[in-house]
Structure formats: C-alpha cells, structure tokens
C-alpha positions in Angstrom: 0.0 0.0 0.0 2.7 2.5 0.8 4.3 1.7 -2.1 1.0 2.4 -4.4 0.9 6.2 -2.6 4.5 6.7 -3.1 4.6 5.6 -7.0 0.9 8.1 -7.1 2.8 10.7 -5.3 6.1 10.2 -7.9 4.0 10.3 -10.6 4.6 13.2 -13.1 2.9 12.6 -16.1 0.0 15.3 -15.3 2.9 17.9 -14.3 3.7 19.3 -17.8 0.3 19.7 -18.7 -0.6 21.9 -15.7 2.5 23.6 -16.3 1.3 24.2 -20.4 -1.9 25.6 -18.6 -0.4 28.0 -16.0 1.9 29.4 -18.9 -1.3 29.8 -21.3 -2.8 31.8 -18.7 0.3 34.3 -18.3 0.2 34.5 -21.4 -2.9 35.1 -22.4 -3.6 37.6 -19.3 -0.2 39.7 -20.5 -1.7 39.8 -24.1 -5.0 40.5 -22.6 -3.2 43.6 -20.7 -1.1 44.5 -24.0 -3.9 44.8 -25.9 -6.2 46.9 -23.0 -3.2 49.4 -22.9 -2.4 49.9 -25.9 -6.0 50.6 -26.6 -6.0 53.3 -24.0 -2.8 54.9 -25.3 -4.2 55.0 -29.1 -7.4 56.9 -27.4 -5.2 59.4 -25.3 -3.0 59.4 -28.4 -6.2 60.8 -30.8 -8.0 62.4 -28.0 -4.6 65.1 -27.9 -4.3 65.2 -31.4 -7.6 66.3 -31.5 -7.2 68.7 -28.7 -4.2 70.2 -30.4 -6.1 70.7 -33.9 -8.9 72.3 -32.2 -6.4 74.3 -30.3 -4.3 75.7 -33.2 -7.5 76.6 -34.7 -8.7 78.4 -32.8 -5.9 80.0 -31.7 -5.3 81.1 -35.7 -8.5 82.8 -35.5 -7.2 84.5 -32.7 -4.1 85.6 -34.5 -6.2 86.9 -37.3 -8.3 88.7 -35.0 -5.7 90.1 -33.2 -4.0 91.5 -37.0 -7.5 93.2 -37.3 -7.6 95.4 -34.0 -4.3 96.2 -34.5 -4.5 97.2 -38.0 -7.9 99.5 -37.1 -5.5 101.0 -33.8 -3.0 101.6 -36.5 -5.8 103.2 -38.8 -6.4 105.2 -35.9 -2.8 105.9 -34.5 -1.7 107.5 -37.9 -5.6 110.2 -38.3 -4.6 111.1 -34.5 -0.9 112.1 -35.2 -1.9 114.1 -38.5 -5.3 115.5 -36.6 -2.6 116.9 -33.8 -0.1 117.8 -36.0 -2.5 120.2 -37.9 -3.2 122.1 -34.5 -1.4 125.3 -34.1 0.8 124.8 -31.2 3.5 127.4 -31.8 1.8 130.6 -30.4 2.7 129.8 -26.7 6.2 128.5 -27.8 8.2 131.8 -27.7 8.1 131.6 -24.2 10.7 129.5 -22.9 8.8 128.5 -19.6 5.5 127.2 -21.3 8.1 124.3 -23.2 6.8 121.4 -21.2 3.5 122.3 -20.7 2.9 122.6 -24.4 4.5 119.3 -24.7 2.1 118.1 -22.3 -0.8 119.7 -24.1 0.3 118.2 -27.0 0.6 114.1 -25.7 -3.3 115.2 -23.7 -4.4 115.6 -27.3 -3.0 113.0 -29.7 -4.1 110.8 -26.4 -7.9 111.9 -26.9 -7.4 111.9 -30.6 -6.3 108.3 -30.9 -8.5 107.3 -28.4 -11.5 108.8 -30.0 -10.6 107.1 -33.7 -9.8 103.8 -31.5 -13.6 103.4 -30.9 -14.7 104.5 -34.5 -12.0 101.8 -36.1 -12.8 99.2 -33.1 -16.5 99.5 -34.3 -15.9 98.4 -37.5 -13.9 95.3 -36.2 -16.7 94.4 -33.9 -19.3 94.2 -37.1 -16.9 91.6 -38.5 -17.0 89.6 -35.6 -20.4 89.5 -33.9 -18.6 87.2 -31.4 -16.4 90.0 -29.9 -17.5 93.1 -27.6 -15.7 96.3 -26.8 -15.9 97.2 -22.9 -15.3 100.6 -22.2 -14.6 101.3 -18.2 -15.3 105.2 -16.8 -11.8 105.9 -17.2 -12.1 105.8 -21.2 -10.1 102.5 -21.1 -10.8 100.1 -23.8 -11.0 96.2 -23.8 -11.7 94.1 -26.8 -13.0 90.8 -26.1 -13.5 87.4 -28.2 -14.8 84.0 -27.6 -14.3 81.4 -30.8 -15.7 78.1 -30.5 -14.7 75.5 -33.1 -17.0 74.6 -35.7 -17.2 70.7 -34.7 -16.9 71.1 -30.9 -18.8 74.1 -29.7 -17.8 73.5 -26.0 -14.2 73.8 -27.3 -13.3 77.8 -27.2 -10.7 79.8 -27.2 -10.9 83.8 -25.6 -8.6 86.8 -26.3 -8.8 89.9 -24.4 -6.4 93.2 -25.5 -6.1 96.1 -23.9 -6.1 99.4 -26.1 -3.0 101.2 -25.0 -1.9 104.9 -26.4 1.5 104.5 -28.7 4.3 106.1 -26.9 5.8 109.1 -28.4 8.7 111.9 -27.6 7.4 115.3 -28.0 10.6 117.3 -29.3 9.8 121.4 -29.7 12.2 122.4 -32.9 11.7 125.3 -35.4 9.0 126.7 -33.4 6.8 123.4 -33.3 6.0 120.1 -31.4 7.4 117.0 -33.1 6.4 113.7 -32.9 8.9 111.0 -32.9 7.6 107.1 -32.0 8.8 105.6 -29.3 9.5 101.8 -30.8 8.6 98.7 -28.2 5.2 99.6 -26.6 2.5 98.3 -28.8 -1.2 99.8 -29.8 -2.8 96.8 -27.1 -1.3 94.7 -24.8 -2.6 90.7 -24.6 -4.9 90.0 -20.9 -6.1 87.1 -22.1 -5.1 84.7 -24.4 -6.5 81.0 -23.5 -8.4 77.6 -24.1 -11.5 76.8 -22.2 -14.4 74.6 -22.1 -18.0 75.5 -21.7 -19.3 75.6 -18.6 -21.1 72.7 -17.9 -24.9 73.2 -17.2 -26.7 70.6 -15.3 -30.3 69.6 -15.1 -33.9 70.6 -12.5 -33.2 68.2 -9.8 -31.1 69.8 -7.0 -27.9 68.0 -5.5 -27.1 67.8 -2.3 -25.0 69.8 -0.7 -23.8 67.3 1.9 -25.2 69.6 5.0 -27.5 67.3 7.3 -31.0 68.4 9.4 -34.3 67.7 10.6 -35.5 67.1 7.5 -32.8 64.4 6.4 
C-alpha cells in the first residue's frame, strides 16, 4: 500500500500539462493587458491630437483677430498724429517757460485723438466679428474681447482679451513746433487674455445635495 501512494505521489505525467496551462494563462492575461493598454494609449493618443487641432484653430483665429484690432488702432494711431499735427501749437512757444506744458498739451491731445478714432475703427472690427464686444470702463479704457468656438466642438473655445494702450511718443519742440517721434517697443494693445477653455457645464432641474444634514434628512 505505501508503495501504491508513493509511486501516485512520484508520478509526473499530469505535471507538464498543468504547467502548459499556467503558462497559457500568463500569457494570455499579459496579451489581454497588452492589448487593453495599448487601446488606452491610441485613445489618449487621438483624444490630444484632437485637442491640439482644435487648439491651433482656434488659436489662428485668434491671431487673425488680433491682426485686425491692431490694423484699425494703426488706422487710428496714424488720423490722430496728422489731426494733432495740424493744431497750431506754436503761439505759446516763444516763451521758454511754457516748453513742457505745451508738450504736455500736445501728448493730452493726440491721447484723446487716438482714443477717440480707436472706438470708430474698433467698431468696424466688432461688425466683423459679432462674437467680440468692446468694454469701455469710466476711465475711457478700452478692452476688446472674443470668444471662438470650433466649428465641430462648440464646447471647445478659445478667448482673447487686449487692452487698447496709447502709442508712446517723444514730444521734441524744434523750429517753433511740437514734433512727434515714436517711441518703438510699446504696442497699440497689450494681450490680458489669451487661453483655451471649455463650456461651462450646465446641469439639469433636480437639485444636488450639498452634503449639510438636518431635521429634514
């Protein structure tokens, strides 16, 4: 008898065949993951190609936007300069003291000037994009706003904000007269925003709760 449970013991002829088993298993369980993961990589993989093809989109159309305003502040930079070069400064110039506060007078002008055309040129932008809105705070200051949404994905958008700035010039008195001279590196606007973002998300009736607990819980 203890020979029989020995030999049954010894016996290894089922062995390999478990073994085969166990390996298939590995196997196919590691494939099975392979396959899972590469899956979710090829869908990450498409999901930021698509992201960055709505994104450079959009942000094209911002570009060209952008080329707009500051071709109208241009528009309007260049009518301000000749509107207060044509002003007769040179009366209060013979006297020596009233230099700076011409020079003064002069920047106050070609400020209102520019400004002034700014909205006129600004308007014209705005009826080319009904998307985009000119704020205008109580200090004269001037925003222009956009909001794009791609075509195929209108939660997608992109928004770009610039603020109207005056161009900076030098106000040199020669021959009896202001001169203007640019001042190259400060632009017509300066960027506030210039950014992706999704729609906000707006969620049915029903109320949620807020997690507090009373009475009535």
């Amino acid at each position: 008898m203890q020979k029989q449970i020995g030999k049954w013991l010894n016996n290894e002829d089922g062995a390999t065949s478990v073994l085969i088993i166990f390996m298939m298993i590995v196997l196919v369980t590691l494939g099975v993951f392979a396959i899972t993961s590469a899956d979710v990589n090829i869908k990450l993989s498409k999901k930021a190609a698509g992201w960055s093809e709505k994104f450079y989109a959009l942000e094209s159309m911002g570009a060209q936007y952008v080329g707009e305003v500051d071709a109208a502040l241009a528009t309007a930079e260049a009518e301000a300069k000749l509107a207060v070069e044509a002003q007769s400064f040179t009366a209060v110039l013979a006297v020596e003291a009233r230099l700076f506060v011409v020079t003064e007078e002069v920047a106050a002008a070609f400020g209102a000037a520019y400004m002034q055309r700014a909205y006129e040129e600004l308007d014209a932008v705005n009826a080319r994009y009904p998307e985009s809105q000119m704020v205008v705070d109580e200090d004269g200051h001037v925003e222009m706003t956009v909001l794009f949404c791609h075509e195929a994905d209108t939660d997608f958008q992109f928004r770009v904000t610039l603020a109207v700035q005056v161009p900076a010039y030098e106000y040199v008195v020669a021959d009896g007269a202001v001169q203007m001279e640019r001042i190259v590196g400060r632009a017509r606007y300066a960027v506030v925003d210039w950014y992706q973002e999704q729609k906000e998300k707006v969620y049915d009736t029903y109320e949620l709760w807020d997690g507090t607990m009373d009475g009535n819980n």
